[in-house]
N, C-alpha and C positions, 0 to 999 in steps of 0.2 A: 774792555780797554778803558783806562784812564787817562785822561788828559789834564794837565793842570796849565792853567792860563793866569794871568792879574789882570784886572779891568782896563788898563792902559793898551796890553796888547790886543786884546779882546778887540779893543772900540776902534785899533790901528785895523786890524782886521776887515772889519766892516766898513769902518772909511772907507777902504783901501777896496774893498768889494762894490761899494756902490759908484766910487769913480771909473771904477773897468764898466758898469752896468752903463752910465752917463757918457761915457764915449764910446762905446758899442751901440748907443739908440738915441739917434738925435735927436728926437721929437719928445725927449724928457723935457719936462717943467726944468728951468734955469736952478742951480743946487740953492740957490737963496729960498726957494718957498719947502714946506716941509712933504717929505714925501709921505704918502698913505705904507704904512708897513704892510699892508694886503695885496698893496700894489706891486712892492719891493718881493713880496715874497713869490707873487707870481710871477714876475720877472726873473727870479731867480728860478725856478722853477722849468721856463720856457727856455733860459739860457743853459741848463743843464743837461734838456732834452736835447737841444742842438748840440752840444758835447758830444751827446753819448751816442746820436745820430752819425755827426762826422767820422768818428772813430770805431764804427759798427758795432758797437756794443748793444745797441735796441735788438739785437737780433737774437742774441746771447739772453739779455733777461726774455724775452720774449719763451726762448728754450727753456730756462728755468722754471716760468708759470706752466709750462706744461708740464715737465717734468713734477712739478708737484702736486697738478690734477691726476697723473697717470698713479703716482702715489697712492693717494687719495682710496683709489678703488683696491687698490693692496688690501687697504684696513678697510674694506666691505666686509670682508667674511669674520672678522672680529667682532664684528657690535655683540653688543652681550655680553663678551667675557671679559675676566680679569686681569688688567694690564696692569706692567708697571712702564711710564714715560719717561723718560729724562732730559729734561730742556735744559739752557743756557740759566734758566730762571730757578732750576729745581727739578726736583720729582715730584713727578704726580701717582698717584696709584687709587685705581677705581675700576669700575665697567664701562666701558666705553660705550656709551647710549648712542652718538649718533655719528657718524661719518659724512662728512660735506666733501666739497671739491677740493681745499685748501687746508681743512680744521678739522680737526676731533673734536667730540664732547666726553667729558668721562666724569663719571657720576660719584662721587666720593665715598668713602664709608659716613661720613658724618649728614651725606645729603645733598652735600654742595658739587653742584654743577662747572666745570673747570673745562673751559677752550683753548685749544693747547695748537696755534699753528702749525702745519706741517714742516715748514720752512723753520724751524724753531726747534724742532726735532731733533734730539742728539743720539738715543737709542731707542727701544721697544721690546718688553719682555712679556709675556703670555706670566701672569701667577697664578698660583691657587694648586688645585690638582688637577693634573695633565694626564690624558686618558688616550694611548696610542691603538688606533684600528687599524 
């Protein structure tokens, strides 16, 4: 997805974000002294949790990290052979060296080592030669 913005809107944006953050939490520093961006950003951060709390959504990604451990053990019986991956980023094609809760490793023809998130995932093809028992 592409977005295009000009820096005028951008910085309306963010004004515009930290005055809801400044009347949502009284106990902010008065907007005259400059705020820590670490600070801002965890704020933002704590105010997005409560979002996604009110509106039951924590339960839902919650489902999702499991769904993607459950995943996970799918590609147990893979390691070793020759995949081809297709992510949002590209194709990857190697041997999948190692399988985590979340991740693949898959080992390239050139050497290079390649962690491909499961969540990131778009297909999964078995290559090379395929031997039916």
């Amino acid at each position: 997805m592409k977005i295009i913005v000009n820096d005028k809107e951008l910085k309306e944006y963010f004004e515009g974000l930290a005055n809801l953050l400044m009347r949502r939490n009284p106990v902010q520093p008065p907007a005259e002294e400059p705020i820590d961006s670490s600070t801002l950003i965890a704020e933002l951060r704590q105010t997005i949790r409560e979002e996604l709390s009110t509106i039951g959504l924590a339960a839902q990604l919650d489902a999702g990290a499991l769904g993607v451990n459950k995943l996970g053990r799918v590609f147990e019986p893979y390691t070793g052979k020759p995949a081809e991956l297709l992510t949002p980023a590209g194709t990857v094609e190697g041997t999948i060296s190692k399988v985590g809760g979340d991740f693949l490793v898959v080992r390239e023809a050139g050497g290079t080592s390649v962690m491909v998130p499961l969540e990131q995932l778009v297909s999964f093809q078995l290559t090379g030669k395929q031997v039916d028992r």
